[in-house]
Biotite code that builds the C-alpha atoms (Angstrom):
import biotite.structure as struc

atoms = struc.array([
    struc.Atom([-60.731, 9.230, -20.314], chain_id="A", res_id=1, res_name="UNK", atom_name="CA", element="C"),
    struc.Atom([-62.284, 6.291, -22.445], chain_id="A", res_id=2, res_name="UNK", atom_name="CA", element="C"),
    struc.Atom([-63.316, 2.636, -20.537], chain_id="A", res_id=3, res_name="UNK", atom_name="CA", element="C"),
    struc.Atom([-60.517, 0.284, -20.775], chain_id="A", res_id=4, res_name="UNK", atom_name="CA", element="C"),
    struc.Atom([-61.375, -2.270, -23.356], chain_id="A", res_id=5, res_name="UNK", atom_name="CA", element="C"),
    struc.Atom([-62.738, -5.517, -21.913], chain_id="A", res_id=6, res_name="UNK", atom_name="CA", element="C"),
    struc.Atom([-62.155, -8.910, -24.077], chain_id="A", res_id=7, res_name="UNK", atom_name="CA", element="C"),
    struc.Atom([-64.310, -11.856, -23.230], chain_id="A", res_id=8, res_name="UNK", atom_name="CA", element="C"),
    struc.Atom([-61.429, -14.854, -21.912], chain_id="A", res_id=9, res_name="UNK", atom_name="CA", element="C"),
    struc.Atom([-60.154, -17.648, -24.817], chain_id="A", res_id=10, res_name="UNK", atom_name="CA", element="C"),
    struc.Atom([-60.238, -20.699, -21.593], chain_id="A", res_id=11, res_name="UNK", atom_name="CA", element="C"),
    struc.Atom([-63.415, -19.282, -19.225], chain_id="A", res_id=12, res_name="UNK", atom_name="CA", element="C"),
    struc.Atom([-65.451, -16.862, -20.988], chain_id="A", res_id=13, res_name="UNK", atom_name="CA", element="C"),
    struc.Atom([-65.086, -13.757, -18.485], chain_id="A", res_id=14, res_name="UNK", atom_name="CA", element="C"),
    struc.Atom([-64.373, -10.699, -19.100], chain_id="A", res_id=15, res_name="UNK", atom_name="CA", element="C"),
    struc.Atom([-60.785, -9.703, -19.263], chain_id="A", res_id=16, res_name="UNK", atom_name="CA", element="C"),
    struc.Atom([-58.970, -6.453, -19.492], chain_id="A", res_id=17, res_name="UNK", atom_name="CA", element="C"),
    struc.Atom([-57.353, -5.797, -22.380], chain_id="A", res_id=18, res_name="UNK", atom_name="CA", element="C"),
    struc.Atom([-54.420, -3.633, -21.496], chain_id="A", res_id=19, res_name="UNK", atom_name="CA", element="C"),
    struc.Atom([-50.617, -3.688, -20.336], chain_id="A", res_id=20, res_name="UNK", atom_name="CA", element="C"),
    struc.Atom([-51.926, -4.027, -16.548], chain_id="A", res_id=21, res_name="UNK", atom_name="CA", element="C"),
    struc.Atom([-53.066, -7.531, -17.291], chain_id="A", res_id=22, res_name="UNK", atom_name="CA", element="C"),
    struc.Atom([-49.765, -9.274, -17.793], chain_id="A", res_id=23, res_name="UNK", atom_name="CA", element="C"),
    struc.Atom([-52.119, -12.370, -18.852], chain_id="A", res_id=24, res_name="UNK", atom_name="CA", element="C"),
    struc.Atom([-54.368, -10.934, -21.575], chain_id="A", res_id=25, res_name="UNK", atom_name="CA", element="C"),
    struc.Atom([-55.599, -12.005, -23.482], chain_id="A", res_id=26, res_name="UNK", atom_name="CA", element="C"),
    struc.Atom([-56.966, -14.531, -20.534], chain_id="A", res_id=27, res_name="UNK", atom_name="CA", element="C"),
    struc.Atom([-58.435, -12.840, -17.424], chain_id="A", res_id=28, res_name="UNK", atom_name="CA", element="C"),
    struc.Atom([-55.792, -14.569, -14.745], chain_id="A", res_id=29, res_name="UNK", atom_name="CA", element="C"),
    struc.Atom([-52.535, -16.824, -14.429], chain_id="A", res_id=30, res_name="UNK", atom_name="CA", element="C"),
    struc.Atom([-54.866, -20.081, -13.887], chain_id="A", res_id=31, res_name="UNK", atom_name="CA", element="C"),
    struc.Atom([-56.361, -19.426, -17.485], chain_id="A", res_id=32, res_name="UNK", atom_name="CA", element="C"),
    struc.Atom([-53.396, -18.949, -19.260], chain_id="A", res_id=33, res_name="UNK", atom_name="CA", element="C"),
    struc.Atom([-51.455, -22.298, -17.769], chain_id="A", res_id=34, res_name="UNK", atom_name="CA", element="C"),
    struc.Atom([-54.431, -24.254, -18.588], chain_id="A", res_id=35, res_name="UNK", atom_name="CA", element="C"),
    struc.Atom([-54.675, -23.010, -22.551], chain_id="A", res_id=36, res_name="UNK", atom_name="CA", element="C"),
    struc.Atom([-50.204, -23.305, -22.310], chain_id="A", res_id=37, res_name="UNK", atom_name="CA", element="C"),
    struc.Atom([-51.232, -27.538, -20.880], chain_id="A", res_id=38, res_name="UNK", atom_name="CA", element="C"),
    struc.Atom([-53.597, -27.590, -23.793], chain_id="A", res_id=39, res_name="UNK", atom_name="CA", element="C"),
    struc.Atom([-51.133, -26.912, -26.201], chain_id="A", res_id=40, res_name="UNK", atom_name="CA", element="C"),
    struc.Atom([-48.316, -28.666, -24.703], chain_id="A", res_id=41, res_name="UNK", atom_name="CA", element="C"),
    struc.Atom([-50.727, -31.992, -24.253], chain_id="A", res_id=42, res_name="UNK", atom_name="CA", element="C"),
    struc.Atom([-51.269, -31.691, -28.061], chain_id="A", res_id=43, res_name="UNK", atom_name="CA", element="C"),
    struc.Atom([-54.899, -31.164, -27.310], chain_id="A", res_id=44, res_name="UNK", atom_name="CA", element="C"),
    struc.Atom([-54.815, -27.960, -29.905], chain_id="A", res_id=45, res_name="UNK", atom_name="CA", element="C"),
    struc.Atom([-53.209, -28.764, -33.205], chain_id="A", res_id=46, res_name="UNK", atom_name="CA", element="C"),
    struc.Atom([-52.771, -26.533, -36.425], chain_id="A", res_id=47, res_name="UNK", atom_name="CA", element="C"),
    struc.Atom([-53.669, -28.644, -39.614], chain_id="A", res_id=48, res_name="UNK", atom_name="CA", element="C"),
    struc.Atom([-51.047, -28.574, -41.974], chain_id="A", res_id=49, res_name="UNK", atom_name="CA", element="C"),
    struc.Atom([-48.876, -31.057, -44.366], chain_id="A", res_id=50, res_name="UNK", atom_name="CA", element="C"),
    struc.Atom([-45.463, -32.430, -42.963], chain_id="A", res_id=51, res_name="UNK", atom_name="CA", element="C"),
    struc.Atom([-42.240, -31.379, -44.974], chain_id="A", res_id=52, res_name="UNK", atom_name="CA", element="C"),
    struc.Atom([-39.686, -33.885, -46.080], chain_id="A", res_id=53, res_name="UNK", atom_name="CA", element="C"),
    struc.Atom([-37.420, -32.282, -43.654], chain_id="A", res_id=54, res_name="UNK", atom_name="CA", element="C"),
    struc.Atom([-39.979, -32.837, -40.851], chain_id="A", res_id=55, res_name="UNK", atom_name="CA", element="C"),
    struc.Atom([-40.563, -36.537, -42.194], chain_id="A", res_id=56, res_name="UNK", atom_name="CA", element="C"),
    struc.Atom([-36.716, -37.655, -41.948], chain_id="A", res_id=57, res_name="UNK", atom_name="CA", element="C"),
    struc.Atom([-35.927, -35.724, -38.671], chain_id="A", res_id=58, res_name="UNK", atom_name="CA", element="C"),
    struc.Atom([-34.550, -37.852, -35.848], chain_id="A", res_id=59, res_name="UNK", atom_name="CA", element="C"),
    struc.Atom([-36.885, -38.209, -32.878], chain_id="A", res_id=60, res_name="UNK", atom_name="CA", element="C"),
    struc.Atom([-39.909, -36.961, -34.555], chain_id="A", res_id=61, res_name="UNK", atom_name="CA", element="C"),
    struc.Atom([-42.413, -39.530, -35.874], chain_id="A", res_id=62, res_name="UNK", atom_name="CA", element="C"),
    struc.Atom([-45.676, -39.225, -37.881], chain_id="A", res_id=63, res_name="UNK", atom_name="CA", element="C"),
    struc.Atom([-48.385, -41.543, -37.824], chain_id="A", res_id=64, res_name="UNK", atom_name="CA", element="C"),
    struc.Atom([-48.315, -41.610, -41.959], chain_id="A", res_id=65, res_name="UNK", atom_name="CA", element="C"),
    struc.Atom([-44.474, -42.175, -42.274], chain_id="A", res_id=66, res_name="UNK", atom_name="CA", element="C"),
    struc.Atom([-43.129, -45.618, -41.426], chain_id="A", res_id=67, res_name="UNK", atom_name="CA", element="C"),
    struc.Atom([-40.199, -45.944, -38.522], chain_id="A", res_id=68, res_name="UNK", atom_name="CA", element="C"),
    struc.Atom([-36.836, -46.260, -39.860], chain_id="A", res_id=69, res_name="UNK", atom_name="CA", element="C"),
])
């Protein structure tokens, strides 16, 4: 039988089990996880990219480049 694989945690740094007994992997706990989901949700991670026209003109979403209508 091999070692299950261990993955070092995205949000602490420990080691985390890689396998379908850690309903949280990649992370090594719930606590982990919820912080990197805040992260996200706070806008503190972002993923560069250009906004569409469609994004531009859609109601309720504004973007510091494109003036308020």
């Amino acid at each position: 039988m091999s070692k299950p694989r261990q993955v070092r945690c995205p949000q602490c740094g420990k080691d985390a089990l890689w396998a379908p007994e850690n309903p949280w992997r990649p992370f090594c706990s719930e606590r982990c996880k919820q912080i990197d989901l805040g992260a996200w949700a706070s806008e503190s991670y972002r993923v560069a990219g250009q906004v569409s026209d469609d994004e531009a003109g859609a109601p309720g979403l504004e973007f510091p480049d494109t003036p308020t209508r």
